[in-house]
Backbone as JSON, one array per atom type, in Angstrom:
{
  "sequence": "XXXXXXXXXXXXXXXXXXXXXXXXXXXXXXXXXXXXXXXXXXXXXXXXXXXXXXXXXXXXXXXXXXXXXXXXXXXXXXXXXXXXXXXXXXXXXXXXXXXXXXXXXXXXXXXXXXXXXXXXXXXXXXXXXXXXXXXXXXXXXXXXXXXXXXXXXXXXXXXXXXXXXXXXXXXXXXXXXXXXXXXXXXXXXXXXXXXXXXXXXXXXXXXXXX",
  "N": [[5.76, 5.96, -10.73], [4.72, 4.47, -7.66], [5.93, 3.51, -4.61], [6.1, 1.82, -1.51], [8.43, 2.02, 1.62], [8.45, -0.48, 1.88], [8.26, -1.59, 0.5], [10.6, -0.77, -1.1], [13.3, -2.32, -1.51], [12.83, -4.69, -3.0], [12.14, -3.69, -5.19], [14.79, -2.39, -6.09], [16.04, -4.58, -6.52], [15.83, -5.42, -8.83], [16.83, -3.64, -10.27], [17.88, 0.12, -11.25], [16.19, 2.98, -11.25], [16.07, 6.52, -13.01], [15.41, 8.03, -11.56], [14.41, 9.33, -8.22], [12.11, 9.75, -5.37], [12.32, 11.02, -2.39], [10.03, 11.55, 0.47], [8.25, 12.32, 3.07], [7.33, 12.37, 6.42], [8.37, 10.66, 8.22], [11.08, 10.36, 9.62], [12.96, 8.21, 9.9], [12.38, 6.0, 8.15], [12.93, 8.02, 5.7], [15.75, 8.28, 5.95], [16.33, 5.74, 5.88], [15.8, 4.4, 3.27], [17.08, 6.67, 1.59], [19.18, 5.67, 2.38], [20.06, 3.26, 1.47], [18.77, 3.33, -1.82], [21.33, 4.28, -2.18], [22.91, 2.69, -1.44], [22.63, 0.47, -3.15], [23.16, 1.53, -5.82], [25.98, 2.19, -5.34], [26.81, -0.72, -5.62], [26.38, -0.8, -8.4], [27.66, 0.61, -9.68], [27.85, 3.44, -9.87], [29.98, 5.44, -8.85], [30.46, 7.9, -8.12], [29.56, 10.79, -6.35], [27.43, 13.41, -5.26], [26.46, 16.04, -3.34], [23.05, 17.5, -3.34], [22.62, 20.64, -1.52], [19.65, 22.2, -0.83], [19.24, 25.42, 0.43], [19.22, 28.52, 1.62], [20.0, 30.71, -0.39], [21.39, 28.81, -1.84], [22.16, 28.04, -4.92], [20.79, 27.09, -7.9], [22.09, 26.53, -10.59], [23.99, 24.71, -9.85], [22.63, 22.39, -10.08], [21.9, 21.94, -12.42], [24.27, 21.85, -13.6], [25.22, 19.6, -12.26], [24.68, 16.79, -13.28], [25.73, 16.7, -15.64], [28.17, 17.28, -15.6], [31.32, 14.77, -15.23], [33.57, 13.18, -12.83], [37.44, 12.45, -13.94], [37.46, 10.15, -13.1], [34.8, 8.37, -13.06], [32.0, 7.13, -14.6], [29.53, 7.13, -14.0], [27.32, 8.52, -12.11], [25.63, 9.47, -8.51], [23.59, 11.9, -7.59], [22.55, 13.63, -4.97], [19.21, 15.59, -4.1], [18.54, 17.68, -1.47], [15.81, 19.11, -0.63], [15.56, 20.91, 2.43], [13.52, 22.51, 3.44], [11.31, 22.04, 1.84], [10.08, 23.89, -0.31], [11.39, 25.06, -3.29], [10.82, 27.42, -4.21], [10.41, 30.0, -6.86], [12.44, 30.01, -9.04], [13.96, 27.28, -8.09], [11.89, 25.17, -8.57], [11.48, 25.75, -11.41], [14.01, 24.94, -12.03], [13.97, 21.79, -11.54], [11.8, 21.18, -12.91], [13.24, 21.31, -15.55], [15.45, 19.78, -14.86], [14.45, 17.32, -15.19], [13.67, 16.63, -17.26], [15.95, 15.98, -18.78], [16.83, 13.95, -17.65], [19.13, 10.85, -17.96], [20.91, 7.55, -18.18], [23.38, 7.19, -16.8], [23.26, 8.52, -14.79], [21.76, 8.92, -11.29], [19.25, 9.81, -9.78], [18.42, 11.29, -6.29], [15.99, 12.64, -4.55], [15.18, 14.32, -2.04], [12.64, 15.11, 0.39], [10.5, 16.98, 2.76], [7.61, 16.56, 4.53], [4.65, 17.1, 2.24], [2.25, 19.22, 2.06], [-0.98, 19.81, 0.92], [-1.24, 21.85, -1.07], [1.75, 21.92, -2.01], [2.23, 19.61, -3.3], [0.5, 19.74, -5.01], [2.05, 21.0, -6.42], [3.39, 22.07, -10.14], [6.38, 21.92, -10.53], [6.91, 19.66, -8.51], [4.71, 17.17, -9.2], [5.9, 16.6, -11.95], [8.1, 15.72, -10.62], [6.97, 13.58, -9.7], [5.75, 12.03, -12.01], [8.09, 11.85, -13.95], [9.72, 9.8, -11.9], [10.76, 7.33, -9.38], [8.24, 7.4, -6.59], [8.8, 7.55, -3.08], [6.46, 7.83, -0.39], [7.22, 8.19, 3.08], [5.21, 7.78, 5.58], [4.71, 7.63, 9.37], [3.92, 5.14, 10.88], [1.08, 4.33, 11.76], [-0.75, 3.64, 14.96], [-1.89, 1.01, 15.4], [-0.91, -0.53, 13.52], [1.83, -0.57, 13.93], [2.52, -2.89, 15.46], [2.78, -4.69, 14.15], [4.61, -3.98, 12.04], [6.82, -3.74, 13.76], [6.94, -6.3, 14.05], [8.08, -7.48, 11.43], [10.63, -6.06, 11.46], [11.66, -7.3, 13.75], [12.03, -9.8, 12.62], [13.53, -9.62, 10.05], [15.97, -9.55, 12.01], [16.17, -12.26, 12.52], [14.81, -12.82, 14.48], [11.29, -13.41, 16.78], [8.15, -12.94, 18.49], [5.22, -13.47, 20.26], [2.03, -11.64, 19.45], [0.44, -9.91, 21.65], [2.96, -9.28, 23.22], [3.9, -7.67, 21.11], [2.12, -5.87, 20.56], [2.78, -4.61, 23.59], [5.49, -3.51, 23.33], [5.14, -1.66, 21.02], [3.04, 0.17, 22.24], [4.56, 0.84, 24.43], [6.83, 2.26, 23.05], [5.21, 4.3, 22.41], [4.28, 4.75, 19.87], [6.12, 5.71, 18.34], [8.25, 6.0, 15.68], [10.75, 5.69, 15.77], [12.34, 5.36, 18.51], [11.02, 2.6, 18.13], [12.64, 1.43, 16.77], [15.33, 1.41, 17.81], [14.35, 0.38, 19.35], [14.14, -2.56, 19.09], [16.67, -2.88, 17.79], [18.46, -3.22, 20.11], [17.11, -5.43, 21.8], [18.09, -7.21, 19.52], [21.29, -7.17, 20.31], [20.47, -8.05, 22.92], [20.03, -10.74, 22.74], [19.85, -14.12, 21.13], [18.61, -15.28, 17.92], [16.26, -16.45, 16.8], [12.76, -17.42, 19.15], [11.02, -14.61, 21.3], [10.49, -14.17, 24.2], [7.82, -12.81, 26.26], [9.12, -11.45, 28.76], [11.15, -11.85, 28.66], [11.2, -9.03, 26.77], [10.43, -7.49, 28.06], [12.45, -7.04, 30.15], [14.34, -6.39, 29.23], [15.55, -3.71, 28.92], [16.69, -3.27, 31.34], [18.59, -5.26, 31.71], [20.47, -4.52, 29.87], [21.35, -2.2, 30.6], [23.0, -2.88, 32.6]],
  "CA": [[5.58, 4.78, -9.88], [5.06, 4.87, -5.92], [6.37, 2.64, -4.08], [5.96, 2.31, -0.01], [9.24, 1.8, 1.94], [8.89, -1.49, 2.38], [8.5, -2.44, -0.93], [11.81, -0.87, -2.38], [14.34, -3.44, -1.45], [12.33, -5.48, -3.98], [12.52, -2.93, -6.33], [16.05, -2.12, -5.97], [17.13, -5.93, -6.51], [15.31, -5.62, -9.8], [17.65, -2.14, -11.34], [17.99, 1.33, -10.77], [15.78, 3.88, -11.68], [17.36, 7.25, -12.94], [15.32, 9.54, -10.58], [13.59, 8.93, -6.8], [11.55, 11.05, -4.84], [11.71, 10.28, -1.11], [9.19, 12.39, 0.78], [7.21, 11.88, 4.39], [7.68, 13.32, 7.88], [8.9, 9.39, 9.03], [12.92, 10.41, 9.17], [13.68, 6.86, 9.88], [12.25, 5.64, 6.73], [13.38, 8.72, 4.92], [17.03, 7.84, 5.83], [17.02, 4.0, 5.38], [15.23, 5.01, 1.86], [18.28, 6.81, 1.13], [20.87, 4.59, 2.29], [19.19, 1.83, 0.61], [19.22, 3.45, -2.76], [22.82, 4.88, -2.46], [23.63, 0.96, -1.29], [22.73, 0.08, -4.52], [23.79, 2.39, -6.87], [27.33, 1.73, -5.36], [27.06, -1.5, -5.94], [25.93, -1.05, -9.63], [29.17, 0.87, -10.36], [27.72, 4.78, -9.57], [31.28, 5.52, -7.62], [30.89, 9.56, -7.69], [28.11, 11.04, -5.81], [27.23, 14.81, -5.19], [25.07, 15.97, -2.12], [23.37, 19.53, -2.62], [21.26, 20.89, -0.08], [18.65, 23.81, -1.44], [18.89, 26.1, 1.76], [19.16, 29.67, 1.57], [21.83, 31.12, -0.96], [21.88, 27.53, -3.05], [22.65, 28.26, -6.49], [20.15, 26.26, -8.65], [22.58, 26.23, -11.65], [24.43, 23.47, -9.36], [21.75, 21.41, -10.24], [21.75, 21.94, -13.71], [25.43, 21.33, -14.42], [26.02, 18.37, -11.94], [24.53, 15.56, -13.78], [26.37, 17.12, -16.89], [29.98, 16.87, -15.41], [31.44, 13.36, -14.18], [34.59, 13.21, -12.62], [37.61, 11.5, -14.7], [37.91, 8.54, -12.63], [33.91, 7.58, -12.88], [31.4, 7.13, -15.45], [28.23, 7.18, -13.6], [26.88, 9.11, -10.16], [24.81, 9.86, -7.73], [23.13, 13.08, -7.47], [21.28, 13.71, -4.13], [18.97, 16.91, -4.0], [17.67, 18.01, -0.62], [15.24, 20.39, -0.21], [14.61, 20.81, 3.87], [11.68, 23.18, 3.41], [10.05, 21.47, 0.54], [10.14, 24.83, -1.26], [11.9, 25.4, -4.55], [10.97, 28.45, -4.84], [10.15, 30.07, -8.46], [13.62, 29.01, -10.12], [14.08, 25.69, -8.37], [10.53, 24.86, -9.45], [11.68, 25.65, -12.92], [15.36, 24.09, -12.49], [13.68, 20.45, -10.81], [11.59, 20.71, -14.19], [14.02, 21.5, -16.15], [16.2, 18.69, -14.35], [13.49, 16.38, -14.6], [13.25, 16.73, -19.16], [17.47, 15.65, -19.06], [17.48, 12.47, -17.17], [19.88, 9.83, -18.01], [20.58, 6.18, -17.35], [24.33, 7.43, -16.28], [23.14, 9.61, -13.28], [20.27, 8.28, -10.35], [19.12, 11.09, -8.74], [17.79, 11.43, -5.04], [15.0, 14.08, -4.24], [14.61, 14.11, -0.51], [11.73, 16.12, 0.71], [9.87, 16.62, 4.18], [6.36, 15.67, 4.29], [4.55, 18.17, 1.72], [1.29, 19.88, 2.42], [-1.5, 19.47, -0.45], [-0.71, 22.62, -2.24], [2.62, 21.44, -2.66], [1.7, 17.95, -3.32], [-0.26, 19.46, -6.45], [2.48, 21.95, -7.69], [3.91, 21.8, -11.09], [7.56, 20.93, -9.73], [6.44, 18.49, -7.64], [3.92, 16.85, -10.2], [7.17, 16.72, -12.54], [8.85, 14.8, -9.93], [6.01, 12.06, -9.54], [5.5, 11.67, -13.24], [9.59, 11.38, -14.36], [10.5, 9.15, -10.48], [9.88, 6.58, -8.29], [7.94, 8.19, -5.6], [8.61, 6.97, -2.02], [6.15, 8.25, 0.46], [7.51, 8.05, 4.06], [4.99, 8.42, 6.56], [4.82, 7.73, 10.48], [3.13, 3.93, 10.8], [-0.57, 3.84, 12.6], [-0.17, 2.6, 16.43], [-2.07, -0.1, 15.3], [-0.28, -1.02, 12.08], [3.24, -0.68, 14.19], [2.94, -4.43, 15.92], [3.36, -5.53, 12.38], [5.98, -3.26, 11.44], [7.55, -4.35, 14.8], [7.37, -8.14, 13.91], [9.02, -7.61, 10.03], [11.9, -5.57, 11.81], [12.18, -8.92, 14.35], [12.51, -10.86, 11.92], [14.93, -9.13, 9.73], [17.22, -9.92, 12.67], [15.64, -13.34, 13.09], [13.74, -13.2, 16.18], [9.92, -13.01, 16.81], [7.39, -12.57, 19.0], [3.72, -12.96, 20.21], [1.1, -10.55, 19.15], [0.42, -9.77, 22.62], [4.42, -8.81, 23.16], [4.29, -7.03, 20.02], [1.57, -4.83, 21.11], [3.23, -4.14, 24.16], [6.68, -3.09, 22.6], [4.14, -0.54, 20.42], [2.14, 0.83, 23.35], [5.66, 1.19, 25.09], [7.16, 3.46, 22.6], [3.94, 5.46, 22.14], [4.2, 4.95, 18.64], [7.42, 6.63, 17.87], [9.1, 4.86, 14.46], [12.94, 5.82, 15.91], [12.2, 4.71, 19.27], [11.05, 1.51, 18.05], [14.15, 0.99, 16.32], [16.12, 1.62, 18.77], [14.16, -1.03, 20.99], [14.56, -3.64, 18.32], [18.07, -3.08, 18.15], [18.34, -4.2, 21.68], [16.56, -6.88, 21.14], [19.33, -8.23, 18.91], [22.02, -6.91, 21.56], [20.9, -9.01, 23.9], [19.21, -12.46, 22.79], [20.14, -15.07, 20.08], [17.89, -15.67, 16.81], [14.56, -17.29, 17.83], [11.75, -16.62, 19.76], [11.3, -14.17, 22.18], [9.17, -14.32, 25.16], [7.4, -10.9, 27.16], [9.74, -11.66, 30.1], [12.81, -11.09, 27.47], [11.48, -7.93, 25.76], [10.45, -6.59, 29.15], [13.9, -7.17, 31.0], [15.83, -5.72, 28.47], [16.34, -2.21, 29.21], [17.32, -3.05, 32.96], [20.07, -5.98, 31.53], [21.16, -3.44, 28.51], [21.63, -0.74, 31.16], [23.73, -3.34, 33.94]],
  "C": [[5.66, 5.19, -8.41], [5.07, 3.8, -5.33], [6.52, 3.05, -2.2], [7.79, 1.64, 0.59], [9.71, 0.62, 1.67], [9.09, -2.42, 1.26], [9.84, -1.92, -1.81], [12.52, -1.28, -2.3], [14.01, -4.48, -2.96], [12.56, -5.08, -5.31], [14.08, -2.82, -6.65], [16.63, -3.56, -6.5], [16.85, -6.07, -8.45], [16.29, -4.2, -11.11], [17.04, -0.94, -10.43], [17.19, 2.26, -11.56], [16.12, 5.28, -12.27], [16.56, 8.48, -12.2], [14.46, 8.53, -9.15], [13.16, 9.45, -5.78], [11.16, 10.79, -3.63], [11.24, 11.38, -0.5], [8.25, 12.13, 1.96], [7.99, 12.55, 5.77], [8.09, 11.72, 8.62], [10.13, 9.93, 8.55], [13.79, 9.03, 9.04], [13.79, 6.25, 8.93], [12.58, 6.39, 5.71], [15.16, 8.11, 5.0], [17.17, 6.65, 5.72], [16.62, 3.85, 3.68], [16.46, 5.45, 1.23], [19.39, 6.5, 1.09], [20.55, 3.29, 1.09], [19.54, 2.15, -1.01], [21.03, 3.83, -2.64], [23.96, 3.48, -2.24], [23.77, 0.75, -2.73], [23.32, 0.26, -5.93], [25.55, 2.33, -6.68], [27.56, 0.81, -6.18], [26.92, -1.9, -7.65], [26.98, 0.47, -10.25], [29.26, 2.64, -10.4], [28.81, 5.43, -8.25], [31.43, 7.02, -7.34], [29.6, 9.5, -7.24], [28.46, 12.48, -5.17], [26.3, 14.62, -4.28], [25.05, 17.69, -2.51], [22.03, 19.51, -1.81], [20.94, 22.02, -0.36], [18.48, 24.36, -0.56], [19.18, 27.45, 0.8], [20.27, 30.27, 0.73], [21.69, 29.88, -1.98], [21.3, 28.32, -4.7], [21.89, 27.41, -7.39], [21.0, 25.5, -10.06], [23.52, 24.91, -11.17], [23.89, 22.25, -10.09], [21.9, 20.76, -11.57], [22.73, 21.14, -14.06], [25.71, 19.7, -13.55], [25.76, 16.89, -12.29], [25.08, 15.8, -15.89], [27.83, 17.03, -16.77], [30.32, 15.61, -14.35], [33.4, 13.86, -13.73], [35.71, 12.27, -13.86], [37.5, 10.39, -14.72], [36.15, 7.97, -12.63], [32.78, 8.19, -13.62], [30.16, 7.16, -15.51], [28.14, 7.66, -12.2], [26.0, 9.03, -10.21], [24.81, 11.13, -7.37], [21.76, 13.13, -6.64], [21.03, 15.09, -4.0], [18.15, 16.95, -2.65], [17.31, 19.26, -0.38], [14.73, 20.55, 1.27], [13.51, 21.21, 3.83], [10.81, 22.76, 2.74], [9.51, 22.68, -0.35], [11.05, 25.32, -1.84], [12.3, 26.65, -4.34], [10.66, 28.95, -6.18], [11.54, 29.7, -9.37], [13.67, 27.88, -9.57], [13.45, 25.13, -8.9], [11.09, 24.73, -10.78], [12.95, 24.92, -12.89], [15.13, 22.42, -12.44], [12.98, 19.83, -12.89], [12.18, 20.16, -15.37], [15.12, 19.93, -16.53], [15.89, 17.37, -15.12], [13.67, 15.84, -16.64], [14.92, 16.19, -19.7], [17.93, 14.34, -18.29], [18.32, 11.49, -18.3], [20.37, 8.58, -17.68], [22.24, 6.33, -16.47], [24.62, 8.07, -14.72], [21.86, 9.09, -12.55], [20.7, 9.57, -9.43], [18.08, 11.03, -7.44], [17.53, 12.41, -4.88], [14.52, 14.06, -2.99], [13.84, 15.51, -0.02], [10.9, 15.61, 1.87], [8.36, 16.14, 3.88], [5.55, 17.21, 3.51], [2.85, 18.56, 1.73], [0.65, 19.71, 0.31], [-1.74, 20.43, -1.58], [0.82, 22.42, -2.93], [2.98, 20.34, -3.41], [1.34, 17.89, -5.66], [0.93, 20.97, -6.93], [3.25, 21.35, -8.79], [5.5, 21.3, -11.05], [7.65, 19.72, -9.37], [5.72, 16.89, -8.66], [5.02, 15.9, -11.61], [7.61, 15.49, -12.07], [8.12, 13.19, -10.03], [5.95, 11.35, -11.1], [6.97, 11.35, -14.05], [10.35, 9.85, -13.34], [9.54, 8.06, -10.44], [9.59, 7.55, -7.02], [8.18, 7.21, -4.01], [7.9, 7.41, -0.55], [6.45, 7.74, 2.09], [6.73, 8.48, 5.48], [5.02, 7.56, 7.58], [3.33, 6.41, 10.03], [2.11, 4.54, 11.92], [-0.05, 3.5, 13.95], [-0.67, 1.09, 16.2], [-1.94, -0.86, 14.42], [1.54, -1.09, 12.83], [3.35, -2.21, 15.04], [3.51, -4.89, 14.81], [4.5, -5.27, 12.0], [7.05, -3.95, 12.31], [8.29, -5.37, 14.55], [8.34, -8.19, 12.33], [10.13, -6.84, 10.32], [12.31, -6.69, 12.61], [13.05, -9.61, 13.03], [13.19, -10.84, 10.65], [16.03, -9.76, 10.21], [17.16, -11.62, 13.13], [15.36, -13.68, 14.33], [12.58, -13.19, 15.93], [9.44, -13.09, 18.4], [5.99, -12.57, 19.17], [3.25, -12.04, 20.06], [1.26, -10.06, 20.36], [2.0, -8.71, 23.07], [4.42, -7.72, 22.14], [3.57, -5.34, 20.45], [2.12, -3.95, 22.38], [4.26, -3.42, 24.25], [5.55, -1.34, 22.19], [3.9, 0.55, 21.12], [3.73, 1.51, 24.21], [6.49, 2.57, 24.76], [6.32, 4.61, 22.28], [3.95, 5.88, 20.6], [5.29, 5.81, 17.45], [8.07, 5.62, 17.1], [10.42, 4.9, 15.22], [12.68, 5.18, 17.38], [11.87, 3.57, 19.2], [12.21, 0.62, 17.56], [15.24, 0.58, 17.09], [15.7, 0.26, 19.81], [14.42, -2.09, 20.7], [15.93, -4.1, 18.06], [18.7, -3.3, 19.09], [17.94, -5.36, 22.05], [17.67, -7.64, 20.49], [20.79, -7.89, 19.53], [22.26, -8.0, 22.24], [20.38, -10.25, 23.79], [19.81, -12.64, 21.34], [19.13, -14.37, 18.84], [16.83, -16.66, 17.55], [13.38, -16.22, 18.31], [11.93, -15.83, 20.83], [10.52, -14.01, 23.46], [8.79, -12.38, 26.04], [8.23, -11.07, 27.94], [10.72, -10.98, 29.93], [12.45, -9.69, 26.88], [11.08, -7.32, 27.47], [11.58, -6.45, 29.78], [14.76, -6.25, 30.36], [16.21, -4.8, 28.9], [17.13, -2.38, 30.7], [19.26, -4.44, 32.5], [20.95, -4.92, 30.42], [22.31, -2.54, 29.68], [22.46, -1.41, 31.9], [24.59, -3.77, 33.71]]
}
């Protein structure tokens, strides 16, 4: 299954999957992706949780055993795997597989990966991952798909905004996802719930800053 960011809140309200494969060069959406699931999985009684990180030296057999040993005090985890480079390698490759043929409804596992080039896209690891997971591709919104994005982060916090405004916000950050964040979260800083006028999203940074 692949699912776009915005749609896994929806998913998530609906159960837990026991694997999830977040993956895109957007970090913003890679990390609210992973808080998001790890929200959940708290809340659905997964009280241990393991973080390994596949860098240089990592031990693959980690992998193997840690959805095989629970602690005493808790009967279900979380098992997050990050690979920074998005390469395995020839044993992770085979351990992810491996991984991938032993799922369980006791363990939800997180596969965080950078944005992966289309030989990696199509390796057998990888492939594995898409066909066992939910896939969550994370990439970097359009400039002209980010007004939108803009206005469903408003109104999260219950504010909005003319088109016009929206575009200008956009054009402002030059299309940068974390910088928009950041501007939106200012936005609810300094104004109520409601509408917001250009006057208000332009001012801000000079009242923020005074």
């Amino acid at each position: 299954m692949k699912l776009s960011s915005e749609d896994l809140p929806r998913h998530l309200a609906k159960g837990l999957a026991p694997l999830y494969v977040i993956h895109g060069e957007a970090l913003l959406l890679s990390i609210e992706a992973a808080d998001s699931i790890r929200v959940a999985a708290r809340a659905a009684g997964y009280d241990e949780r393991e973080v390994l990180t596949a860098e240089q030296g990592f031990k693959w057999a980690e992998l193997r055993n840690s959805a095989q040993s629970l602690s005493l005090f808790s009967s279900r985890k979380l098992v997050e795997l990050r690979i920074p480079t998005g390469k395995p390698g020839v044993e992770g490759a085979q351990a992810i597989q491996d991984y991938c043929g032993q799922l369980n409804s006791d363990t939800v596992t997180v596969v965080t990966l950078p944005k992966l080039d289309s030989t990696g896209q199509k390796s057998k690891w990888f492939t594995t991952l898409t066909e066992h997971g939910v896939v969550i591709a994370t990439e970097e919104i359009a400039l002209n798909a980010l007004p939108g994005w803009i206005a469903g982060r408003l109104q999260r916090q219950g504010q909005s905004t003319d088109m016009d405004t929206l575009r200008f916000l956009a054009e402002r950050v030059e299309g940068n996802l974390l910088a928009a964040f950041q501007e939106i979260q200012k936005l609810a800083l300094l104004f109520p719930a409601g509408p917001l006028t250009f006057e208000q999203v332009d001012r801000k940074s000079t009242r923020l800053n005074s």
